[in-house]
N, C-alpha and C positions, 0 to 999 in steps of 0.2 A: 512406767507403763505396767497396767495389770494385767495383760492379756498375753498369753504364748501364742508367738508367730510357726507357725509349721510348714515347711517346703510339702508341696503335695506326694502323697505315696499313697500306696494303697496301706501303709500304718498310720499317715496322719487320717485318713478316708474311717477307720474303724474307731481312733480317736474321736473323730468330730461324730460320728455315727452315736457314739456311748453318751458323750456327750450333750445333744439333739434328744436321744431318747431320756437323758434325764432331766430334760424340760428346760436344759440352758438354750441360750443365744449365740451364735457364733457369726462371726465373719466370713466370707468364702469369695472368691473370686468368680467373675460371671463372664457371658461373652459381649457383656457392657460393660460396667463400673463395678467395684466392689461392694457389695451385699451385706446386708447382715440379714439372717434365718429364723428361722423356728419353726418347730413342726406346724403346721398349721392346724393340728385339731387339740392340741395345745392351747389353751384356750391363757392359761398362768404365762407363759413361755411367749405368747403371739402379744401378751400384753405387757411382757417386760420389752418386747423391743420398740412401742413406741414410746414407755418412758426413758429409755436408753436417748433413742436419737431425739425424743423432746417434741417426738410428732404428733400431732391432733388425731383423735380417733375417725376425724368428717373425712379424712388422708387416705384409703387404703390400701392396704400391702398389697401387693401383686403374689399371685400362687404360681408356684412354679409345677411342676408335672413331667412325667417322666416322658407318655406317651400321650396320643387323642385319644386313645378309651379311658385311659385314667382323666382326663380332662373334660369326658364325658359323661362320668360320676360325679363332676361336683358342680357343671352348668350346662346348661341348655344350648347347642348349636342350629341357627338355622343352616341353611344347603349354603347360603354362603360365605359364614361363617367356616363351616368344613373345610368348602372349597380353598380360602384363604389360609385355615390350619395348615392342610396341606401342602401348601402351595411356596409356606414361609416359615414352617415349623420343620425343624429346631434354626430358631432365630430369633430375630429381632422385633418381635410382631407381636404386641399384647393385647390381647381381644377383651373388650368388656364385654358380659353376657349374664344372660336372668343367672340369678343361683339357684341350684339342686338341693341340696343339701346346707340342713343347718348347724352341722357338725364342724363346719370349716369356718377358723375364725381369722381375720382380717383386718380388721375397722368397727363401725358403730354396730351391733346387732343389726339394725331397723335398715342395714343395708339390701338392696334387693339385688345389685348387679355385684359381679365380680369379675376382676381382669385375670387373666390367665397366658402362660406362655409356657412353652417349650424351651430353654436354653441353648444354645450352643455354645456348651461348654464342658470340654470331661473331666473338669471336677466336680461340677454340678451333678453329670448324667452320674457318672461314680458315685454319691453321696445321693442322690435321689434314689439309687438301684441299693443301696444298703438301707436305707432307713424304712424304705419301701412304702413312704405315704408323701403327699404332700408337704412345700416348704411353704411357710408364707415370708415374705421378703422385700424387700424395700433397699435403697442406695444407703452406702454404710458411712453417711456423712449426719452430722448433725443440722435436725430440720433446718434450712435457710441458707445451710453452710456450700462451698465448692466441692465438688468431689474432686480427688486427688487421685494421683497414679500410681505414686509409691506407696504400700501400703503402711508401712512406717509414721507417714506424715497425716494417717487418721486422727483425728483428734478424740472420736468415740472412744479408740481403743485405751483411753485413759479410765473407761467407766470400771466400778468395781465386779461388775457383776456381769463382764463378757470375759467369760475365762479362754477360749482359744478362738486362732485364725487359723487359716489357710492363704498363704501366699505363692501365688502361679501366675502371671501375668502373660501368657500366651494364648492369643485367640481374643484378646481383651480390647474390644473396639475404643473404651471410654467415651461412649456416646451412647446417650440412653435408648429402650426403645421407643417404637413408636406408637402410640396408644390410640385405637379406634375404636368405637361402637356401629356394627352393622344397621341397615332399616333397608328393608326390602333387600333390592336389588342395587343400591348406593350404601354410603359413610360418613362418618362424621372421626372429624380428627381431633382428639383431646389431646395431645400430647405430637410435636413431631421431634421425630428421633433418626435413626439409624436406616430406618424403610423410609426410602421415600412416595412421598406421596403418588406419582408418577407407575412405580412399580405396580402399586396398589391396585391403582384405575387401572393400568393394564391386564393386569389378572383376572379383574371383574369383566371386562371388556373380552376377552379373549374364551372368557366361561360362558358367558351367555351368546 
């Protein structure tokens, strides 16, 4: 294995921090499945993680975010949109939405939408609050591969070019999230995960 596994602390947090800002890729523990990062305005760094996991650029990363104003800065929220930010942020809930900003890299250039979430996770929020920009980030399995729960039994962590993890598995659902895009006052579900559908309708229902 090429990769050092690090028990979470606030020394492996400034570790992975130094690391992140010199344009590597790291592993991290989420409050779904184990992750692999990069800065997202990283543009070298966002691009070594899909040759890592062997993913298509038509694929793309999910941005993670600290707070909704910082998630305000890089896309567009309609009111329901917000309303649901709110309502499921820090969680399980990845919002597709127009992009702001073409400083944040992800996927294909020629992309116009981007997904976004909040974490609930404090390794994450810790390492978001040090690095202090955006992560772009994706499940730390190779494309097509199972995710796994130990993080030992990754098979990425054989690549040469992920030099550290963070191993924490508390708070760790292993169940991806749930990926929607708003239109009006309804949804559409690209992805189900972790939110169910049910909870969803109920919020929208309950807002209007």
């Amino acid at each position: 294995m090429n990769t050092k596994i690090f028990k979470y602390s606030k020394n492996s947090i400034q570790i992975m921090k130094r690391s992140l800002l010199n344009g590597d890729v790291a592993i991290i523990p989420t409050d779904t499945v184990y992750g692999i990062a990069a800065l997202a305005n990283n543009k070298k760094a966002v691009d070594k993680v899909f040759r890592i996991k062997k993913r298509p650029k038509s694929m793309p990363l999910i941005i993670f975010v600290k707070s909704l104003n910082d998630a305000k800065k890089i896309a567009h929220f309609s009111k329901l949109d917000i309303k649901l930010a709110k309502h499921f942020w820090p969680g399980s809930l990845t919002l597709i939405l127009n992009k702001k900003t073409k400083n944040i890299y992800y996927g294909d250039r020629r992309l116009k939408k981007i997904g976004v979430r909040i974490p609930d996770n404090k390794v994450v929020t810790a390492l978001l609050s040090a690095v202090k920009k955006p992560l772009a980030t994706t499940s730390a399995n190779i494309h097509n591969e199972a995710n796994v729960r130990d993080i030992s039994n990754l098979s990425i962590l054989r690549n040469k070019n992920l030099k550290s993890a963070i191993e924490d598995r508390k708070n760790m659902s292993f169940t991806e999230s749930t990926i929607i895009a708003t239109h009006e006052n309804n949804f559409k579900i690209l992805r189900k995960g972790k939110v169910k559908i049910s909870e969803i309708r109920k919020v929208i229902k309950d807002e209007n």
